[in-house]
C-alpha positions as CSV (number, residue, x, y, z in Angstrom):
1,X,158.2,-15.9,52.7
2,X,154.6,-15.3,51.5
3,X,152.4,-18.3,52.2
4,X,149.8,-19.2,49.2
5,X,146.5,-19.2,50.6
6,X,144.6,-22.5,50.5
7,X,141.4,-22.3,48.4
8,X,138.4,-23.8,51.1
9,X,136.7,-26.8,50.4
10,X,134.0,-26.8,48.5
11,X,131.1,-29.8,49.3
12,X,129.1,-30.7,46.4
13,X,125.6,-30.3,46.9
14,X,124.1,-33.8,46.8
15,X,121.5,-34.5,43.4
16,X,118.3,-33.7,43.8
17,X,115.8,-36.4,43.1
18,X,112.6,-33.8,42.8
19,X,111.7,-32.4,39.8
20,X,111.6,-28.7,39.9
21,X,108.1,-26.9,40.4
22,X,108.5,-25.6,36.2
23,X,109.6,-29.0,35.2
24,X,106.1,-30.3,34.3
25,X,105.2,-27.7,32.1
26,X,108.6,-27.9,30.5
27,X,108.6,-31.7,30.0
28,X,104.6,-31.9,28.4
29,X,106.1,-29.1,26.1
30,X,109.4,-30.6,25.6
31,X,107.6,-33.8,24.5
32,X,105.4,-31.6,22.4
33,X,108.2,-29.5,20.1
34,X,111.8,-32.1,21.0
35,X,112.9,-28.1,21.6
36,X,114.6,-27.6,24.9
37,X,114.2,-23.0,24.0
38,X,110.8,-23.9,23.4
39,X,110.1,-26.2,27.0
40,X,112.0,-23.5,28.4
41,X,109.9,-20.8,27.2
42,X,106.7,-22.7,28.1
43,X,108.0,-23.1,31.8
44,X,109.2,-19.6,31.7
45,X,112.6,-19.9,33.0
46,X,116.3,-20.1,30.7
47,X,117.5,-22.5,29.4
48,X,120.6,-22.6,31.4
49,X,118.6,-23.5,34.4
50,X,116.4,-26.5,32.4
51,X,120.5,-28.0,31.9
52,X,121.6,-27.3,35.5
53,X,118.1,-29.0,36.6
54,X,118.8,-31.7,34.8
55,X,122.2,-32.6,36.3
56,X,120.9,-31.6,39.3
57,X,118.1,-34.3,39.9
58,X,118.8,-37.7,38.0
59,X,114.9,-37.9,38.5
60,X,114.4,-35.2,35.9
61,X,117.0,-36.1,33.8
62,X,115.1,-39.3,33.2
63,X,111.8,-38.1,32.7
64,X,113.6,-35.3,30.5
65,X,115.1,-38.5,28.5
66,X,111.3,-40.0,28.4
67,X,110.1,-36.5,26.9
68,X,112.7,-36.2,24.5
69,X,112.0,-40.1,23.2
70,X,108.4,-39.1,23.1
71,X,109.0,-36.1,21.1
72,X,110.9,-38.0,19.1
73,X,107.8,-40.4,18.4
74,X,105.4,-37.6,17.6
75,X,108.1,-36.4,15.1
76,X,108.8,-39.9,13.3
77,X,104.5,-39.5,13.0
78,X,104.5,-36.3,11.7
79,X,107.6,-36.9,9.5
80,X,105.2,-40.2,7.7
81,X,102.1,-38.2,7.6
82,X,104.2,-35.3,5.3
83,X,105.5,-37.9,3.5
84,X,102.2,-39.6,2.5
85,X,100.1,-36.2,2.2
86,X,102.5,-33.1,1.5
87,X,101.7,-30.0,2.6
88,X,99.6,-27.7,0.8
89,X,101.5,-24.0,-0.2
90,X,100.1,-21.5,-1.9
91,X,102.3,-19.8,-3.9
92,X,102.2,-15.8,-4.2
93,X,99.5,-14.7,-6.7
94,X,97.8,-18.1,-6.9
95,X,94.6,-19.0,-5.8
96,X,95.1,-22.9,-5.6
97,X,97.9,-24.4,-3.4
98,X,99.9,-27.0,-4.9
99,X,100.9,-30.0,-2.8
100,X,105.3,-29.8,-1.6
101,X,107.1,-32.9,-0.1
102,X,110.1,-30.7,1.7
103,X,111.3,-33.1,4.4
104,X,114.9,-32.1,4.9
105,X,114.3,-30.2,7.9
106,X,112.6,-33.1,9.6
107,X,114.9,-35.5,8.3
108,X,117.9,-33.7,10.3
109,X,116.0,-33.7,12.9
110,X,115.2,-37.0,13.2
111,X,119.0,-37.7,12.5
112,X,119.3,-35.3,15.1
113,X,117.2,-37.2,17.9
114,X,118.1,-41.1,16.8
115,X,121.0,-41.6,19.0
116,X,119.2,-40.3,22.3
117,X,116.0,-41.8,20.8
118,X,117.1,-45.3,20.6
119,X,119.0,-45.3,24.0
120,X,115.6,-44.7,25.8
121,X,114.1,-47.0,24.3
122,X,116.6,-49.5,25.4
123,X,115.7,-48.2,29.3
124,X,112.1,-48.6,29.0
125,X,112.6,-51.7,27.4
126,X,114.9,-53.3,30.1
127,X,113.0,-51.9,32.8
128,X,109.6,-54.5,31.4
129,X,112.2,-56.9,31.0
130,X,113.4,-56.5,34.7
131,X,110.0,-55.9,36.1
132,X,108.7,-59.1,34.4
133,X,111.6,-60.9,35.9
134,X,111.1,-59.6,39.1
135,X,107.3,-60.7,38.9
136,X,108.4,-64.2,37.7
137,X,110.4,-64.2,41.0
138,X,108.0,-63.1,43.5
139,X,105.6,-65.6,42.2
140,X,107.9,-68.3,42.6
141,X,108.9,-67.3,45.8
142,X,105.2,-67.2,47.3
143,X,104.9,-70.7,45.4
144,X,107.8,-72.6,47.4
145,X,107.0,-70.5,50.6
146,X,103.6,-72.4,50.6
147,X,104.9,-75.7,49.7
148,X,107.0,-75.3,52.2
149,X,104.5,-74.0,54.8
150,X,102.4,-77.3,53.8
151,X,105.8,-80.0,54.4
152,X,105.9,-78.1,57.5
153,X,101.9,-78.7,59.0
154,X,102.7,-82.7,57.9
155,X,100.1,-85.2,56.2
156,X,97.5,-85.0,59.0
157,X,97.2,-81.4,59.1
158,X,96.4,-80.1,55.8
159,X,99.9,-80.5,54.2
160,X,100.9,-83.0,51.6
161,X,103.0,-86.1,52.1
162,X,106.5,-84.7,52.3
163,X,108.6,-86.2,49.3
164,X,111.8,-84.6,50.6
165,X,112.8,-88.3,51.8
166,X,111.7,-90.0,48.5
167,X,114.6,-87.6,46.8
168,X,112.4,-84.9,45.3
169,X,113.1,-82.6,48.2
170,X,116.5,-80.9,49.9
């Protein structure tokens, strides 16, 4: 009888939180141009190792997220700037250039972008909603930490009257 060799275990390796050493010349350019071949490029490696960065290291899949959502911003600007001024082209033989509105090309891909676009947006936004919070919190913390450091010292000391008995307190 011929015993089927068991295939060994294979561990996976644990995400990296750092971004790679290429990864801020690829994000400033992937912010720049929304073109992953183009960040790429810029950073000088392929494009296959930008991707398996970014699953790699949830640390540069975020700020790859950020960079794509800002890309997407400078588009949308670009995109309203064409649409109030044109673009001047000259066509062959002419000596003036006459103003063209052609905005299908951004339009797709601004379609193209929305979806990832909007979910970022929805990160940064909860994360000032949660760091707000979180301030709100700590303040009130701090606030009945010295009320109750002042109960504690008792009204000869510096403190206030305690009103705990009076039915304001625990």
């Amino acid at each position: 009888m011929i015993k089927a060799k068991s295939s060994p275990r294979t561990r996976r390796a644990r995400p990296s939180r750092a971004v790679p050493a290429w990864g801020e010349a690829f994000l400033r350019e992937l912010a720049a141009s929304s073109n992953v071949s183009a960040a790429a490029r810029k950073a000088g490696v392929s494009t296959a190792a930008a991707y398996d960065a970014r699953r790699a290291s949830p640390d540069f899949n975020r700020k790859w997220q950020q960079a794509l959502c800002e890309g997407y911003d400078h588009l949308e600007l670009e995109l309203l700037q064409r649409l109030r001024e044109g673009e001047i082209r000259r066509a062959p033989g002419a000596k003036k250039g006459v103003r063209v509105f052609d905005n299908a090309t951004a339009l797709r891909l601004l379609a193209a972008h929305r979806q990832s676009a909007m979910r970022q947006r929805a990160i940064r936004d909860q994360e000032d909603t949660e760091a707000i919070l979180q301030s709100i919190d700590a303040k009130l913390e701090r606030m009945r930490q010295r009320r109750l450091a002042a109960l504690d010292q008792g009204p000869g000391l510096g403190g206030k009257p305690a009103m705990r008995d009076a039915g304001h307190g625990a």
